[in-house]
N, C-alpha and C positions, 0 to 999 in steps of 0.2 A: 891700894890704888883705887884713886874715884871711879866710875865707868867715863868720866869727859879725860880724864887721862889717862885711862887707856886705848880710849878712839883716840886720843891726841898723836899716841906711842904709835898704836898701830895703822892711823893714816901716814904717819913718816915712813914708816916698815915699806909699805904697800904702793905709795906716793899715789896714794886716793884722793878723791876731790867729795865732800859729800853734799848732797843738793837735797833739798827738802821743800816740799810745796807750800803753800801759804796753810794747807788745810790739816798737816802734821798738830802732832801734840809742840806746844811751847816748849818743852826744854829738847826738842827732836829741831824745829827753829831755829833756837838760837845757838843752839853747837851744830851749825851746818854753816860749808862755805858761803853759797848760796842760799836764797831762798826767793820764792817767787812762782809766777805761773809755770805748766811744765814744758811748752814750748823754748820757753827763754831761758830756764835752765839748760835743759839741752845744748841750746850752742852753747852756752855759756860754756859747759861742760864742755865742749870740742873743741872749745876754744885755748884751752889748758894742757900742759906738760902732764895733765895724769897718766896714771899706765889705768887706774881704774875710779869707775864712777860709783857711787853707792848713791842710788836713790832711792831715795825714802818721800814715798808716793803714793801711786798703782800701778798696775803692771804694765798698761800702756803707755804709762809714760815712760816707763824705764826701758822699753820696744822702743820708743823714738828716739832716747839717747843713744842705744845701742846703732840706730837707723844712722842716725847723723855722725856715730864714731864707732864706725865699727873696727878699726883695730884693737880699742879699750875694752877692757873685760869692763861689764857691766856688771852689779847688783843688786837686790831686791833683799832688803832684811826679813821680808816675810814673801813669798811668793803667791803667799794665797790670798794677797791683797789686789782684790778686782775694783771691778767699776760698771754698776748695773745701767749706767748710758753708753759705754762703750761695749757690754753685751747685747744692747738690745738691739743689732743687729750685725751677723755673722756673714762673712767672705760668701758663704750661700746663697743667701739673700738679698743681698745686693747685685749676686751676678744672673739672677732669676730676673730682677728688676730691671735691671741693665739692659735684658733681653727683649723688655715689650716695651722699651723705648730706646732703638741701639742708635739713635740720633741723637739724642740727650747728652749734655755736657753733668758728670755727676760731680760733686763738690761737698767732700768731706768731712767735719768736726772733728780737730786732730785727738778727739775723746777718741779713740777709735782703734780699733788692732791692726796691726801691720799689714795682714791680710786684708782688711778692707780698705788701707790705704793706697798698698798696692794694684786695686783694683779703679783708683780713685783718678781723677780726673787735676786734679786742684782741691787741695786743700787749707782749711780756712782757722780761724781761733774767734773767741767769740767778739773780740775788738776789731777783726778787718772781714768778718763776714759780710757785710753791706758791700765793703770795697771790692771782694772778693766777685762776689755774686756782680755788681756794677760793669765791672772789667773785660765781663762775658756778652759775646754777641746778644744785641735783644730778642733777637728773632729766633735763637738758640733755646730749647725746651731745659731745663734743669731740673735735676735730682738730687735733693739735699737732706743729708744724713746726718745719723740720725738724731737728733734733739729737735722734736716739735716745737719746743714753745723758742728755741734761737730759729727756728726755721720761720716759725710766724712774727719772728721779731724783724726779720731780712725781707720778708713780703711786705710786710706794710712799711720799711722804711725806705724799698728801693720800688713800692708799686708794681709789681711783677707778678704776671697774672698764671704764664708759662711756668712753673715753678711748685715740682712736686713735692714734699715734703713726708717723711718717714716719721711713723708714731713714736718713736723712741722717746726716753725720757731720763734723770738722772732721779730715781726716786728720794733723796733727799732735797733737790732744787724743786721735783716735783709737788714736793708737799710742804710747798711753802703758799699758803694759799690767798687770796683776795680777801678773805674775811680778816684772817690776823691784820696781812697789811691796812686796811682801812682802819680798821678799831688801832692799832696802835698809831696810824699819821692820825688821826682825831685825836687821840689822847696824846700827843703831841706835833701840836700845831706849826712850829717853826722848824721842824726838824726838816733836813734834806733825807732825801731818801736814796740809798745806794743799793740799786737793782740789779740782779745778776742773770742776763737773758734766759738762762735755764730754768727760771724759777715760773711757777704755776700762776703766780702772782703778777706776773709782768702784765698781758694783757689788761688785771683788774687797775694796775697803776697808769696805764692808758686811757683809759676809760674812766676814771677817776678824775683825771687832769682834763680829759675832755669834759666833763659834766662841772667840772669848777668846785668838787670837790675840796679835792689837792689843787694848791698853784703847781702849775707845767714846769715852772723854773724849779721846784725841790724834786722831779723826778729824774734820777740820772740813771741809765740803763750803761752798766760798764762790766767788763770783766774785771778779775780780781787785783790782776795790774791796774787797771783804770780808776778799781778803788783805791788804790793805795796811792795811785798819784794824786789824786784828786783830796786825798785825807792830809796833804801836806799844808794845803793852803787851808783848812780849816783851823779854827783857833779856839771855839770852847762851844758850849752848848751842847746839844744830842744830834746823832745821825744814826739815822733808821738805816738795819744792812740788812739785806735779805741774801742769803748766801750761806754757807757749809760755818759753824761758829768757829771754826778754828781763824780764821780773816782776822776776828778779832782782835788778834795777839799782837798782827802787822800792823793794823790799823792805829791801835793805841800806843804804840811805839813811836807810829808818825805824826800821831798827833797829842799829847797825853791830858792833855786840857777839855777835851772834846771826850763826850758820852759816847761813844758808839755801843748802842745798846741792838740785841738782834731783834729781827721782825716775829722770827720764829726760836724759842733759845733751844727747842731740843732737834734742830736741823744737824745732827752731828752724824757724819760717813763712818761706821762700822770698821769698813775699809782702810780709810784714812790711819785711823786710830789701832790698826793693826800694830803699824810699826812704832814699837816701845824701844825703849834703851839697851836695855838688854837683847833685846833684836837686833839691834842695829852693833851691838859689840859683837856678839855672837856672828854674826855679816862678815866682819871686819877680821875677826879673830880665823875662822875656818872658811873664808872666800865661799862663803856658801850662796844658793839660791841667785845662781847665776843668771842673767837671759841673756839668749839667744837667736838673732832671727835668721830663716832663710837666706841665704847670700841674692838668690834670684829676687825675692818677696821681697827684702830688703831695698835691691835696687829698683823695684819700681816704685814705693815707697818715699822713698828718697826724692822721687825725681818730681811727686805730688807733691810734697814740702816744701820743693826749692822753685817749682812755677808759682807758688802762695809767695815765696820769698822777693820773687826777681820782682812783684809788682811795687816793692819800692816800701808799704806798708808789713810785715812780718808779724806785725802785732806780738804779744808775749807769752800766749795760752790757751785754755780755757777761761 
């Protein structure tokens, strides 16, 4: 038996649903129900008859499935599959913070552990952060966690001066830097450019389009859903991606006539690429590498989720 059917066998056994991020190896992708940012899996996931989820991700994303369905056993094919922007700031730390501005409205990046969800005020994805942040009194000081560079993507695009922002970073979006991106949109002149706000390079693609460098119209600042919608209506030529290379795989599926060539090609999450096939049977096979969150932690969690929800916008993720 192949290993795609034996996950086939053993998803009917189990009556699993399995979800897979854009940033997964390709054949982890395309044998998944879903696939897509990890907010929008998520519901998507709650949205289903499974008894159980198997995400193949990182661990905070598989905390949010768990958050949004918690009667579902949830899974993690490898558990020691992290997210160095969602460690770069702990339930600690934020409630330090919290404390020398307890008037402060704090606002989330659902990169983020349950634990500092839980502590979170409203939380946001990188497509309805502006919306997010907009929604909120002006006179209201803000604390925004933590991704630096989506944090200064939400100050300059909603002019909010009130608005603290935390050094956090995702060191592969982090090192994606200005210098690549300009030598590669020069050495490709008509290409669009698909920017992923996490990345180190955003500001230099700002500042690029401002000096007339780059035309404005080829800089698109999206999440990894917003690439992927956005790659439906292209039709051939090259797009510049800056983002995590696994995107790739989505992108050229939705468009297959078009280059999508990356900004940076060795941007690739360690993480990500934790979960192999074999993981992910093994998962499947011994229900193993469960998560679990706080029933309490869980419900405040939730409830940061669902005030990001109720604004109408939910956006899809990271």
């Amino acid at each position: 038996m192949s290993w795609k059917d034996e996950v086939a066998t053993l998803k009917a056994e189990r009556n699993a649903v399995i979800l897979a991020h854009n940033y997964q190896l390709p054949e982890i992708q395309d044998i998944a129900d879903y696939t897509g940012d990890s907010l929008a899996l998520s519901r998507q996931a709650a949205a289903t008859d499974a008894d159980v989820i198997v995400f193949c991700g990182v661990h905070f994303m598989a905390e949010s499935a768990k958050i949004l369905s918690p009667g579902k056993t949830v899974l993690i094919p490898d558990e020691r599959a992290g997210c160095s922007l969602a460690d770069s700031i702990t339930a600690e730390q934020l409630a330090e913070w919290k404390a020398q501005y307890p008037d402060a409205v704090v606002v989330s990046y659902v990169n983020t552990t349950a634990e500092v969800k839980a502590l979170t005020d409203i939380c946001c994805t990188s497509s309805n952060a502006v919306d997010v942040v907009e929604s909120i009194d002006p006179d209201r000081e803000i604390l925004f966690c933590p991704d630096q560079f989506l944090g200064a993507h939400v100050k300059r695009e909603t002019g909010r001066e009130n608005i603290r922002i935390w050094p956090g970073e995702c060191h592969v979006h982090a090192g994606i830097n200005g210098k690549e991106l300009a030598e590669q949109a020069q050495a490709h002149p008509d290409a669009p450019l698909y920017i992923h706000p996490e990345c180190g390079c955003a500001n230099s693609a700002i500042y690029l389009a401002g000096e007339g460098v780059v035309e404005p119209e080829r800089v698109h600042m999206l999440s990894t859903g917003g690439m992927l919608d956005r790659a439906h209506g292209e039709q051939s030529g090259t797009v510049l991606v800056a983002t995590e290379t696994g995107m790739l795989h989505q992108l050229q599926q939705a468009a297959p006539e078009t280059n999508f060539k990356p900004v940076n090609p060795r941007a690739e999450c360690r993480y990500m690429k934790m979960i192999t096939p074999e993981k992910l049977v093994e998962s499947l096979r011994q229900m193993r590498d469960e998560v679990t969150v706080d029933p309490e932690i869980a419900g405040k969690a939730r409830a940061s989720l669902e005030r990001m929800i109720e604004l109408g916008n939910p956006g899809s993720g990271e």
